[in-house]
N, C-alpha and C positions, 0 to 999 in steps of 0.2 A: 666138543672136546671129548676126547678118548684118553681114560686115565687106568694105569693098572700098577701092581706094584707088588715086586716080588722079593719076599727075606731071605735072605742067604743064597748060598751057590757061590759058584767063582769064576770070576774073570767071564759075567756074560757078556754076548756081542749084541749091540743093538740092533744089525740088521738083520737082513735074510740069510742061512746060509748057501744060498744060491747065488748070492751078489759074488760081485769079483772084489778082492781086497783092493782098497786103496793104492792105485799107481800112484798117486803125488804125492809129499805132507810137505807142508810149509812151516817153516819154523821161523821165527820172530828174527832179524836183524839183530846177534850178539850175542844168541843162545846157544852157540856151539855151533860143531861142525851138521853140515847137512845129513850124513852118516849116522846120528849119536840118536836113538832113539830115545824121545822124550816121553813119552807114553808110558807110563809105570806098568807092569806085567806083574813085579814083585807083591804090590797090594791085597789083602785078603777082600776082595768085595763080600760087604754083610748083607745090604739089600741092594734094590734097582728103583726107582718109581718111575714110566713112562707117561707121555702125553701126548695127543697130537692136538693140534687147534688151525680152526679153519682161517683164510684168508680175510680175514676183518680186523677193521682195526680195537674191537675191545677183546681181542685176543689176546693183546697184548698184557692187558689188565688181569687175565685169566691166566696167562703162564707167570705175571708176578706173584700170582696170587698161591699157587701149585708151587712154582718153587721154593717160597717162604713158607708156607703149611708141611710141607715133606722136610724140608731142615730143621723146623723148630719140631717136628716130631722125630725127627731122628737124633737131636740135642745138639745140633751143630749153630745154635745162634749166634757165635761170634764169628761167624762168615758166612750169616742170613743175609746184611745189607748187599757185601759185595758180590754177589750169587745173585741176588732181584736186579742191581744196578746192570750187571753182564747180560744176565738173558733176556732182559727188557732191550736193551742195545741190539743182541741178537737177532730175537722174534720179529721187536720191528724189521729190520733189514729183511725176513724172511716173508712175512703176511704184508705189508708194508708198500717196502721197495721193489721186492721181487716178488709178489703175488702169487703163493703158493704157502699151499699147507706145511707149515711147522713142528716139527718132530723134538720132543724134548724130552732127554734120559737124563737123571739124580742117578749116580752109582757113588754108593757108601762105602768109605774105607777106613778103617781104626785111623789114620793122619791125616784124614779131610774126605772130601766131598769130590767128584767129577762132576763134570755137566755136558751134554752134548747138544748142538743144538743144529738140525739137519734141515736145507729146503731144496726145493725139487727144483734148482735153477740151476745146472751147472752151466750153462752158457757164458760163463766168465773168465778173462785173462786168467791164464795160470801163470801163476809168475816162475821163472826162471830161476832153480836151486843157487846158493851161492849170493846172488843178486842182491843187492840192498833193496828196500821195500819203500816205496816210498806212501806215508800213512795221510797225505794230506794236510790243508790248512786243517786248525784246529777249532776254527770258528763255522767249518761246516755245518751246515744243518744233520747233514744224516752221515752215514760210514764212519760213524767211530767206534763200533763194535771192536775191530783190531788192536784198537789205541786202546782202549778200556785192560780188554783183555792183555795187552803189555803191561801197563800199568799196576791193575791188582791181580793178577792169576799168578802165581807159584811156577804153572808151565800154561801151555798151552798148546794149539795148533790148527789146521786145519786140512782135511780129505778132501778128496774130489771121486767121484766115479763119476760113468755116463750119464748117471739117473739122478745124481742128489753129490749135493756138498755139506759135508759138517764140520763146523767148527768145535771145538771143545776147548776148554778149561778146567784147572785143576787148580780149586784153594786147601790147602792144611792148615791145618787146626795149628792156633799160637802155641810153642814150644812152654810147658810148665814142667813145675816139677811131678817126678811119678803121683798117683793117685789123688791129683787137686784138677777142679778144672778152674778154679780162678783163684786169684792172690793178690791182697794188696801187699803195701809195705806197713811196716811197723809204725807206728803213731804212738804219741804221748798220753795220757790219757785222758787229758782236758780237751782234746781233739776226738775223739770219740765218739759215736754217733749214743744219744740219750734215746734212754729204755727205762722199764719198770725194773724195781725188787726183781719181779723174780717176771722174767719173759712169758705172757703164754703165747700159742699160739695152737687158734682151732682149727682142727680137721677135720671138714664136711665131703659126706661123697655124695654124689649124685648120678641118678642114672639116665638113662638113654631119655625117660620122657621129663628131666628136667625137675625130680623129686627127689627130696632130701632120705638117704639110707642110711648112712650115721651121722653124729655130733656127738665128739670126746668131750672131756669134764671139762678142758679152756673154754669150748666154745658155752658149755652152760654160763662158765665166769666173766667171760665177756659179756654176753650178749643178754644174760638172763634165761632165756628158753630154756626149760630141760630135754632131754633126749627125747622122751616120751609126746613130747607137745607140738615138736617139730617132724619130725618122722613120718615119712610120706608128703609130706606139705610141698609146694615146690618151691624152690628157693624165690624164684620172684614176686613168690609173698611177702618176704622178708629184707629183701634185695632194694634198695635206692638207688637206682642206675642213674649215672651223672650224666642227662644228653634230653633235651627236647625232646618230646612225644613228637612220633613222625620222622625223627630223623637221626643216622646216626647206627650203631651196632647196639643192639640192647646184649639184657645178661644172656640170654634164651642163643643170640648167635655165640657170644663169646663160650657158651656153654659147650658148643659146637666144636672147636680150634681146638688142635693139638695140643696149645701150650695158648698160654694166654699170662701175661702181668697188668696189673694196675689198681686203679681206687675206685672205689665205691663206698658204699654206707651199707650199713646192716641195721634195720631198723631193730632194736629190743624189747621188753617186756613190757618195759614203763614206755614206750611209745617214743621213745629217742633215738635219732639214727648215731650208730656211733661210724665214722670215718674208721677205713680199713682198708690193708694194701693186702692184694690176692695173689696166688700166684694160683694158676690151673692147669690140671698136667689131666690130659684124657689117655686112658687107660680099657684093656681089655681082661677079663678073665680066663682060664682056662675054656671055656663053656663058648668066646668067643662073644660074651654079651660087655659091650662098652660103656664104662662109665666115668667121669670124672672125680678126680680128686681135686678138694679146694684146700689149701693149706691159708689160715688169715690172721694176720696181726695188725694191731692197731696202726692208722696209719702215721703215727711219729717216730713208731719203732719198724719202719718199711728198709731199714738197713738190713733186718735179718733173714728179708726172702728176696729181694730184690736182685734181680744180677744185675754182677756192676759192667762196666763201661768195656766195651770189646778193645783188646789192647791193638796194638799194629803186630804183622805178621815182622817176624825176624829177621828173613831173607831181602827185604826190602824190594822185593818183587810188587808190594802193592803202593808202592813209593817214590816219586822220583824227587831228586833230589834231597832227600833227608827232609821233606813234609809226609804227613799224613795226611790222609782223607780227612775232612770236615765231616762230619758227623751229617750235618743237613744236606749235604749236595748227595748223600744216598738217601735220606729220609723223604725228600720232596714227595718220588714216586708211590713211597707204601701206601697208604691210605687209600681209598677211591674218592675220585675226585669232588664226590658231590656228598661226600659223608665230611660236614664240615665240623663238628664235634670232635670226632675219631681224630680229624685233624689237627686241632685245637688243643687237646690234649694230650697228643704225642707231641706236641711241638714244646709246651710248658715240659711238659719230662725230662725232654732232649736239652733244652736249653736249662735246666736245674742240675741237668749229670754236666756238662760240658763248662762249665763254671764251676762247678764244684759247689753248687750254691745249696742252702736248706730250704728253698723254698721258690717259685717262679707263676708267674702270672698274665696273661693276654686280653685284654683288656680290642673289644672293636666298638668302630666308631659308630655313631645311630645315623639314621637315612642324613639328614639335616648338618651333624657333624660338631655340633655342639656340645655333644658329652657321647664318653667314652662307658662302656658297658661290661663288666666284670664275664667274662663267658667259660673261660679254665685256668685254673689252678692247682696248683699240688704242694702240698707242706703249709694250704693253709686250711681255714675254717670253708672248706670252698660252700658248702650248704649255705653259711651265710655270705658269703661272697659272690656267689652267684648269682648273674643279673644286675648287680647293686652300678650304682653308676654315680659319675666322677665328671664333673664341667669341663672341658676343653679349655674353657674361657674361665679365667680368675682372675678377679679385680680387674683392673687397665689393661694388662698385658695377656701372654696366650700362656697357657698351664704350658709350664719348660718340658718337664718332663714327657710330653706326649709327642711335642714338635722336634727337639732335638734329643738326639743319644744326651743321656745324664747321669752322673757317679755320684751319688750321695756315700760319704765315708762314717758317717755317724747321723742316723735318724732323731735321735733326741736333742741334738745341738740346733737342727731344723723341724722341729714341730710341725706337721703337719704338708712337709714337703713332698709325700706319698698317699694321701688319705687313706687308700683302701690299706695301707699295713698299720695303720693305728690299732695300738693294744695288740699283737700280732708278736711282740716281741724280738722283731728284727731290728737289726741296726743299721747294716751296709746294704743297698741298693743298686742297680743300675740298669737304665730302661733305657729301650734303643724304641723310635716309630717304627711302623707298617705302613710302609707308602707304596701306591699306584701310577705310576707316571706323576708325581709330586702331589698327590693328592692322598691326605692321611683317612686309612682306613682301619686302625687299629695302634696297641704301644704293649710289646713285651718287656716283662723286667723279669729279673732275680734279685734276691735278696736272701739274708747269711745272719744265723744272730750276732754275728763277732761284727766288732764296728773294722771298718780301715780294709775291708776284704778285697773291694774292686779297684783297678785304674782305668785310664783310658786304653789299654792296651785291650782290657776283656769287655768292652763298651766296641770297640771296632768287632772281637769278631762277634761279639754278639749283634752287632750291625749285621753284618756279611751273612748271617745263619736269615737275620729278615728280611734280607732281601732276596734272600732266598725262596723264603717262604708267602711273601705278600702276596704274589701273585694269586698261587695256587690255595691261599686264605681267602681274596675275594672273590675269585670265581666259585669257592665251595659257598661263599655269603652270600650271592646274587640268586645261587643257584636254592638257596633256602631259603630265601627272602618270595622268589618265585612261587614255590610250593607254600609258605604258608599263606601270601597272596589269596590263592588259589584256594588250599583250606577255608582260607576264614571267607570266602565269599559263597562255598559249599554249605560252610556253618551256618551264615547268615540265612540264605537259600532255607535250607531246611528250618530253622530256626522262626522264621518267619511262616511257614504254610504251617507248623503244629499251632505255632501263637495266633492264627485267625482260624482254626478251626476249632475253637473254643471258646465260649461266652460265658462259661463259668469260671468262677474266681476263684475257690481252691482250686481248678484242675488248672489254671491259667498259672498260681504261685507253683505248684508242684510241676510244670513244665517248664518256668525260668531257672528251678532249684536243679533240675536233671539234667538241664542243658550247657548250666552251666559247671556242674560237676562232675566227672575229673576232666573236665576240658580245659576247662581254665582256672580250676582252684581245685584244691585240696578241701574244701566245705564254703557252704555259704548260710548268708542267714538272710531274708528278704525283711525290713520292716516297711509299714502301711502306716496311710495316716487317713482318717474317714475325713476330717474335715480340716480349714486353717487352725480352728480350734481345738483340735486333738492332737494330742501326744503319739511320739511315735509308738506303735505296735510291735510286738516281734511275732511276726505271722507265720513262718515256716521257716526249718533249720536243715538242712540235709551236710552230711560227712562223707563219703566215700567209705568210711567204716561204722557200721548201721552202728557197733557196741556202743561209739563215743558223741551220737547224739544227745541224748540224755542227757551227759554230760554238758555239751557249752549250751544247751538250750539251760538249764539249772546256773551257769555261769553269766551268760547273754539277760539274764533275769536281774541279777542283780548288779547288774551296771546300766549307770544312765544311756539311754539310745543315741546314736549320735544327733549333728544339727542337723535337723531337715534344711540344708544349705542348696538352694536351686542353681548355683555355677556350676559349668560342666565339664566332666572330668573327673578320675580318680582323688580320693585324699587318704591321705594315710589316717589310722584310725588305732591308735595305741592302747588305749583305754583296756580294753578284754585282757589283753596278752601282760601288762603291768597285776593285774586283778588278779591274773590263776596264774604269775608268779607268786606274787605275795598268798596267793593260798596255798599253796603248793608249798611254801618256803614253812608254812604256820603248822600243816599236818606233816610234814616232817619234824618240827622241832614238837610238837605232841605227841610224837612217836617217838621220839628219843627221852621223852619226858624232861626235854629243857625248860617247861612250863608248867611245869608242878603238877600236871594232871595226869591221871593215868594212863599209860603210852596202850594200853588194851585196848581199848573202847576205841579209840580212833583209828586203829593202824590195818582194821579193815577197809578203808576210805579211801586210804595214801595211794593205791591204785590206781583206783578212778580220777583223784585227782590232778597226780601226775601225767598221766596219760590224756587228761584235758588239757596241763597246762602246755605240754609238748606238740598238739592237735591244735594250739590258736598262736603259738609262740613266735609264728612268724609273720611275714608283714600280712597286715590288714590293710583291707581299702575298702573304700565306700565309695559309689557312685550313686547319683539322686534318681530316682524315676520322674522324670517332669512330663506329665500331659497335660494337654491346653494349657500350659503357661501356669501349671500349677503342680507344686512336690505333690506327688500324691503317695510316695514311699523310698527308701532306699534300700539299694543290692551291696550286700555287704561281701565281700572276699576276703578268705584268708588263705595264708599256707601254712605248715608246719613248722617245727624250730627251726628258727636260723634260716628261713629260704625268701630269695624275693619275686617280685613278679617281673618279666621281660613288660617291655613299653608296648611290644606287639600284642600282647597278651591282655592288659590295658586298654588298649584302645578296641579290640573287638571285644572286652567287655562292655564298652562304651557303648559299641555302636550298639548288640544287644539290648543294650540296659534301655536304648530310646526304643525301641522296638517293644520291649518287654512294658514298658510303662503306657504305652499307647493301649496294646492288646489290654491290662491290666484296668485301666481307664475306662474302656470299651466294654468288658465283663464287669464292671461297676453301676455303670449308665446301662449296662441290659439287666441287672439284678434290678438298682431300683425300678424301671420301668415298668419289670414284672411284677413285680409286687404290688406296685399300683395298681396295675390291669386288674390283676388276682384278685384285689380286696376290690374294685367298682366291680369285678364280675360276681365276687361272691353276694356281693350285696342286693343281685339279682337275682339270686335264688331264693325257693323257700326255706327258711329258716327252719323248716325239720317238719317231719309226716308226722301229724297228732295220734294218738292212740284211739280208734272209736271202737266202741263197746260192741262185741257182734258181728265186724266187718273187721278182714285181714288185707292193706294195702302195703303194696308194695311198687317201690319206683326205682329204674335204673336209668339213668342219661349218661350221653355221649356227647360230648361238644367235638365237632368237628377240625383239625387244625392243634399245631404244638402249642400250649400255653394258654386256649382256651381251652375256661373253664364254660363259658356261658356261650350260648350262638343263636341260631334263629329259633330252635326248638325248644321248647318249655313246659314245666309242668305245674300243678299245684295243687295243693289239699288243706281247707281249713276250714275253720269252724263257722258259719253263719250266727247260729243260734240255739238253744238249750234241743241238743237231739238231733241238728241237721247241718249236716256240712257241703261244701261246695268245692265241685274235682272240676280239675279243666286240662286240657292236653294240647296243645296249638302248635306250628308251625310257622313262621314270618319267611318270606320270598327274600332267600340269601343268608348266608352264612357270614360271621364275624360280627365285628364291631356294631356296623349299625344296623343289623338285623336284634344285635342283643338291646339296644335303645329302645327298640320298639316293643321287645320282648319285654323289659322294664316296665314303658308303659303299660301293655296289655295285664300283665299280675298285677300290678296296682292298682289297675283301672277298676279289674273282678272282684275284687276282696271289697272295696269299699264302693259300691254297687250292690254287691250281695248284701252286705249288711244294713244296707237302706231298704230293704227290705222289699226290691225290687225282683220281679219274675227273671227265671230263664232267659226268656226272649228280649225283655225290657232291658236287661244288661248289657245282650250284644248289642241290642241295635244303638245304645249309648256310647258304648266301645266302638264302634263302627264311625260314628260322628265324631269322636278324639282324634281316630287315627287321619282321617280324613281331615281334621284341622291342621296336621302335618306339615300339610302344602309337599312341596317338593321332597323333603325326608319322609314320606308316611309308605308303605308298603303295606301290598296286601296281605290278609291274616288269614290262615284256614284255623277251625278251633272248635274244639268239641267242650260243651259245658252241661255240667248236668249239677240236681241238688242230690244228695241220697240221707233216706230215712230208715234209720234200724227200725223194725217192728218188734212187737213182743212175742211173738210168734217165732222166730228166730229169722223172718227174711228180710228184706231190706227193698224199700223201695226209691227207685232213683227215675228222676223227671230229667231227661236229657235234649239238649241242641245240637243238633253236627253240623257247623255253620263250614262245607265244604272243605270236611275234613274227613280222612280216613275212618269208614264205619268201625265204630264200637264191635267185638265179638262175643256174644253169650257160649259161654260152654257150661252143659247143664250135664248132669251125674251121671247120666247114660252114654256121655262121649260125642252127643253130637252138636257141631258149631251152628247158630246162625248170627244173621247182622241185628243190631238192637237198637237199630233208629236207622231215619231216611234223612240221606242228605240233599240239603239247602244251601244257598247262595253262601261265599265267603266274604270275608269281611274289609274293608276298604277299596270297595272297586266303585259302587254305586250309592246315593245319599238315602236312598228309602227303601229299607229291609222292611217284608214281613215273615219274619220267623215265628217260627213253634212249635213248643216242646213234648216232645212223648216222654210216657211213663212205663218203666219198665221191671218189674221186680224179680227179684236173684231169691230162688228157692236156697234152702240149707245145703251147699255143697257146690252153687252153681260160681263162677269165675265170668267177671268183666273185664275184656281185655282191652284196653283202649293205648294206639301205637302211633308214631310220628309216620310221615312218610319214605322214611329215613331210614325204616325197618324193609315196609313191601317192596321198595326200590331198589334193593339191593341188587346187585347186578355181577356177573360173572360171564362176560363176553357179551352173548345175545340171551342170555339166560337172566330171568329178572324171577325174585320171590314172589312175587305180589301175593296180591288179596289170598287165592284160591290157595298158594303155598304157606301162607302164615297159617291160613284154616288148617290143613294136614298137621302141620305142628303143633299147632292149641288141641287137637284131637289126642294125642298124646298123653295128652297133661292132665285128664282124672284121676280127680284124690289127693293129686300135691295141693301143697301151701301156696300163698300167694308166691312168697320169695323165691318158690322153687317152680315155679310158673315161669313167673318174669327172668330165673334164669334161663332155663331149657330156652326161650324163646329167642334171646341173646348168644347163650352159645349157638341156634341155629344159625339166625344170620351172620355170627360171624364164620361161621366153614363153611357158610355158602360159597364163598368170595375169597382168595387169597391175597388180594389186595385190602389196603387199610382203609377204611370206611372214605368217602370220599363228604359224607353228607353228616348231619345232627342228627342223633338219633333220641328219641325217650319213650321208655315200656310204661304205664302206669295199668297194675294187675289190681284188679279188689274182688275178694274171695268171702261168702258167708258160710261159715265154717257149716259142719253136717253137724247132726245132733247125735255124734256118736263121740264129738270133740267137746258138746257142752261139759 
């Protein structure tokens, strides 16, 4: 589509100046001589808007769309409807029937509007001047463009050349008096529409990226915000747009439109949305930078921006017979077809103007058809009306009102014959169904505070307006019902791969609290229960507005948790929302000093507390977490004042909530689990490196694998006897669980052997025969064991076994390594060891390095550290400290290697300090 649009000039011509003027014009059957030109010349044209659109049929959708946005920006909306109803007739016939690009010119004139609308088909009967026309049955499916255009156009006609035919229309503007564009009659003034004292109404502009540049002294008095606090902000910060997330025109498009009316909320200070009727007029400056202006009054007093009802044209040219148009039979079209909101709510508007009613509501039916669903409203509390729902079925019989058209003349005299306008203050009623080939899919009403307002006369057309509309009500319902489908099975989808790639329990509560907020709640709060014997917990709180956590977590505290009740399924959950009333109610009357205390001390509080009790005010629900057949927590939802939740909404928190308790469940049984492992692993280590007088030891280990702590490799240092302690370094064939079993036994074996006061070698070949009593679990051991003796002298002498394990390293003060024992047989392989120990002593300064094979084997492709590469590194290492030994040797092997250790590793360094450190 090709759009342009041109201000002022006069009397332009839409085509080429090269075309040849129109040899035909046809004029309507009645309209005068054939002679009489009908085409006004006289008119001052102030603009043009053109368009072309291609031969498809959502073109059609798009030149509705173009010709309503170019009227209501040029102010001509009381012959917007009959202008969309004409050139939708049109376009079709031209993209449609005739299969060609559509050409469509808006020309502005001080007494209406023109419209032309051209397609490249002239291959058509010309009808003969004079001639009567004959326009067809009226039950036709298609060519009623002509007929339309008799009907409501002022003039009309149509050209022909060789290349293209256009029709055009001409609507003027309803004859008023000089300088009004609208007027009612005179009224009494108990008939009057109710306002405040004294009216305000705020003026907010906003510009092109949808941020707030002023707010007048009303809009501080309504809403609370001062100028300074909002300013810059964008409005949909502040903005309650009435329509399901995902579907529907948000504020950000209506921000968009040339002109725009209707309701929404304005959330204010204390966290209250107040109900407000807008009118939006988008606007340019000199500079040519566009921005809108919002004019807004509360919505009870929507009498004073609101334009009323387009009167009928004068001429009776849009009229046959002395009827008017039905309001609905041009409204079907406006909307797009899958914005079922937008729909929804122009259709409650239309049917509240068209009755004359103070308030009207649409009510659809749920999959199943059992109860009916509050979806839009206007003139009432719609925030809390929203979503609420209403039984089809009442007592014995079927709820009257939803199956037949029903007149209630006085609501008090029938208690409860409308539930949802209880306390609502109305008195007269009257609801017509929404049926689909006799199948109820919804129930509009109106309602009036004055009792005795409706008969059956305003029952029929307000029949006639939904039958109008039923249709194109359930096909926008199906077509939503599709899409959230769709969403919630996306949700779940994802929902599901974060909830199992997680085994931890806070990240597993802080990923059902994100998931499900703002998706399906305005806040939630998760409680847990450890066992049948514990009370619930209140384990994580999240808001959508981080300020007001604090808050209901401080409120959520001091109310009982609800029942760990395992039926499944939502329950309403009152409790909070009663609470931070009555608080709420208590530090206001403390701040007015109705309780005798001083209103100072408190009335910095009244903030925070108001704004909690407005943040849980509306419905709550709880749903249980049940895994394996056991509560093990509940997921709590709420929404704001006054709002409820849809059934859809409901039930894929449901289906979540089993999902979330499973995963939940799951990070529970891996928590304990680990814990367990942890404390049998930690209990196989040594309980801490002794201090020996003389000698600097130092040990670092690596267990192989996530959440081992202990594995095949082990080390040890402890005391034998006054002066002599016992170091051991080992290895076990395999990594995990039962590598650490054995590792178990082998430290416990050493210690209490040593202290029998048995040799070196006596010890392993003992250990050799335990392991070996094994049977089937015993694995073989590589293991170095040595005794070491401080001397007084300052060296240290150590009697060592390397029972086929990685040699010991000496590094002595001058830098050079050798090995410090010869290795022999390992341990569990054969029943008769003869082992034995050498003796090796560490001058002042010299370094024992004794390593797993965990360290030499490191490996980086074909590249392996071994033996000769760990010696280069220990050569390095003259003059450090143990600690700083057994580092340097750690960080080498790990940049050996980019990859994470595949093996156990453990360094045990002992250093006898030099005598320039005594």
């Amino acid at each position: 589509m090709t759009t342009g649009v041109i201000p002022g000039g006069h009397n332009p011509e839409p085509r080429p100046t090269g075309e040849r003027m129109p040899q035909q014009r046809h004029e309507p059957a009645g309209q005068g001589s054939p002679h009489v030109e009908t085409r006004s010349r006289s008119s001052v044209i102030t603009a043009r808007a053109a368009a072309s659109f291609e031969p498809v049929g959502r073109s059609v959708a798009s030149a509705r769309a173009f010709v309503r946005d170019t009227l209501q920006g040029w102010g001509f909306a009381d012959v917007v409807d009959d202008a969309v109803v004409l050139t939708s007739e049109l376009v079709t016939n031209a993209v449609v029937h005739a299969g060609t690009h559509a050409d469509v010119l808006c020309l502005r004139a001080d007494d209406g509007v023109r419209i032309e609308v051209a397609d490249r088909y002239p291959e058509r009967e010309v009808p003969l001047q004079g001639s009567a026309v004959n326009m067809g049955s009226p039950d036709r499916e298609g060519g009623r463009g002509l007929q339309l255009c008799a009907a409501l156009a002022a003039r009309w006609g149509v050209e022909y050349t060789s290349t293209y035919k256009n029709v055009w229309f001409q609507l003027d503007l309803p004859e008023r008096p000089v300088g009004t564009r609208a007027a009612g009659p005179s009224l009494p003034a108990d008939l009057l529409p109710l306002a405040d004292g004294r009216v305000r109404v705020a003026v907010v502009q906003i510009d092109r990226k949808g941020s707030i540049t002023a707010w007048n002294e009303d809009a501080e008095e309504i809403f609370g915000h001062t100028s300074a606090e909002v300013t810059g902000k964008p409005l949909t910060d502040l903005a309650a747009w009435p329509h399901t997330p995902g579907t529907g025109t948000g504020v950000a498009e209506a921000l968009q439109l040339s002109r725009w009316e209707g309701s929404y909320g304005i959330r204010g200070a204390d966290g209250r949305v107040t109900p407000v009727y807008a009118s939006h007029l988008r606007v340019r400056d000199t500079g040519g930078e566009p921005s809108t202006v919002c004019l807004l009054v509360r919505d009870h007093e929507r009498a004073v921006l609101q334009t009323p009802l387009r009167l009928p044209a004068s001429d009776g040219g849009g009229a046959q017979d002395g009827q008017s148009t039905d309001p609905f039979e041009v409204f079907i079209g406006s909307p797009a077809p899958d914005d079922l909101d937008g729909l929804l709510q122009r259709t409650v508007e239309r049917a509240r103007d068209m009755l004359d009613g103070d308030s009207a509501f649409l009510l659809l039916a749920t999959d199943d058809e059992t109860e009916l669903e509050v979806r839009a409203s206007t003139g009432l509390p719609s925030a809390r009306q929203r979503f609420a729902r209403v039984p089809v079925e009442a007592g014995p019989g079927r709820y009257g009102s939803a199956r037949m058209p029903a007149v209630h003349d006085d609501l008090t005299a029938v208690p409860g014959a409308v539930p949802l306008l209880g306390g609502t203050g109305m008195r007269s009623v009257v609801t017509v169904p929404l049926k689909v080939e006799g199948r109820l899919t919804g129930s509009l009403g109106v309602a009036a505070e004055s009792p005795g307002r409706y008969s059956n006369e305003e029952a029929l057309r307000l029949q006639f307006a939904a039958d109008r509309i039923a249709l194109a009500v359930e096909s926008a319902r199906l077509g939503e019902l599709e899409r959230l489908r769709r969403g919630s099975l996306s949700f779940l989808v994802e929902a599901s791969d974060l909830l199992a790639g997680t085994l931890d329990r806070d990240q597993t509560l802080a990923l059902m609290a994100q998931m499900t907020v703002p998706t399906l709640a305005t806040w939630c709060a998760v409680y847990t229960i450890a066992d049948q014997a514990s009370e619930p917990y209140l384990s994580y709180v999240l808001h959508e507005d981080e300020e007001l956590i604090d808050g209901i977590k401080s409120l959520l505290a001091k109310v009982p948790p609800p029942d760990p009740v395992p039926t499944p399924g939502a329950r309403v959950w009152t409790a909070p929302g009663e609470h931070a009333h009555q608080a709420a109610l208590r530090s206001s009357m403390r701040s007015l000093g109705l309780t005798g205390g001083p209103a100072r001390q408190v009335s910095s509080a009244i903030g925070p507390t108001l704004a909690t009790a407005s943040a849980v005010g509306g419905e709550i629900v709880v749903l249980p977490l049940v895994a394996r057949n056991r509560v093990i927590g509940m997921l709590t939802l709420g929404k704001p004042t006054d709002e409820h939740f849809r059934q859809e909404i409901l039930e894929l928190a449901e289906d979540l909530s089993r999902r979330a308790a499973l995963a939940l469940d799951n990070a529970r049984l891996y928590s304990e689990r680990t814990a367990i492992s942890q404390a049998l692993q930690r209990s196989l280590l040594p309980p801490g490196t002794p201090h020996i007088e003389g000698v600097e030891v130092e040990v670092i280990y690596r267990a192989a694998g996530e959440g081992n702590e202990v594995g095949g490799d082990f080390y040890d240092v402890f005391p034998i006897s006054d002066g002599t302690y016992g170091f051991a370094i080992g290895d076990v064939c395999g990594t995990g669980p039962n590598a650490a079993a054995v590792t178990g036994l082998a430290r416990h074996a050493l210690r209490l052997l040593a202290r029998e006061g048995l040799s070196g070698p006596a010890v392993l070949e003992r250990l050799n025969s335990a392991i070996l009593d094994e049977g089937a679990r015993s694995r073989f051991l590589t293991l170095l064991y040595g005794e070491m003796r401080p001397q007084a002298d300052g060296s240290a002498e150590m009697k060592v076994v390397c029972a086929g394990h990685p040699l010991p390293l000496r590094l002595r003060q001058d830098g050079t390594v050798e090995a410090a024992a010869e290795p022999q047989p390992l341990l569990g392989v054969i029943e008769d060891l003869e082992l034995y120990e050498q003796t090796v002593t560490l001058d002042p300064g010299d370094v024992l390095l004794c390593v797993t094979d965990g360290v030499t084997e490191r490996r980086e492709g074909t590249r392996m550290l071994g033996d000769d590469g760990l010696a280069d590194v220990l050569t390095t290492c003259t003059g450090l400290t143990a600690g700083a030994v057994a580092a340097r040797i750690m960080r080498a092997v790990e940049r050996f290697a980019s990859d994470a250790p595949s093996d156990d590793m453990a360094i045990l360094a002992m250093r006898v300090p030099g005598l320039q450190n005594d």
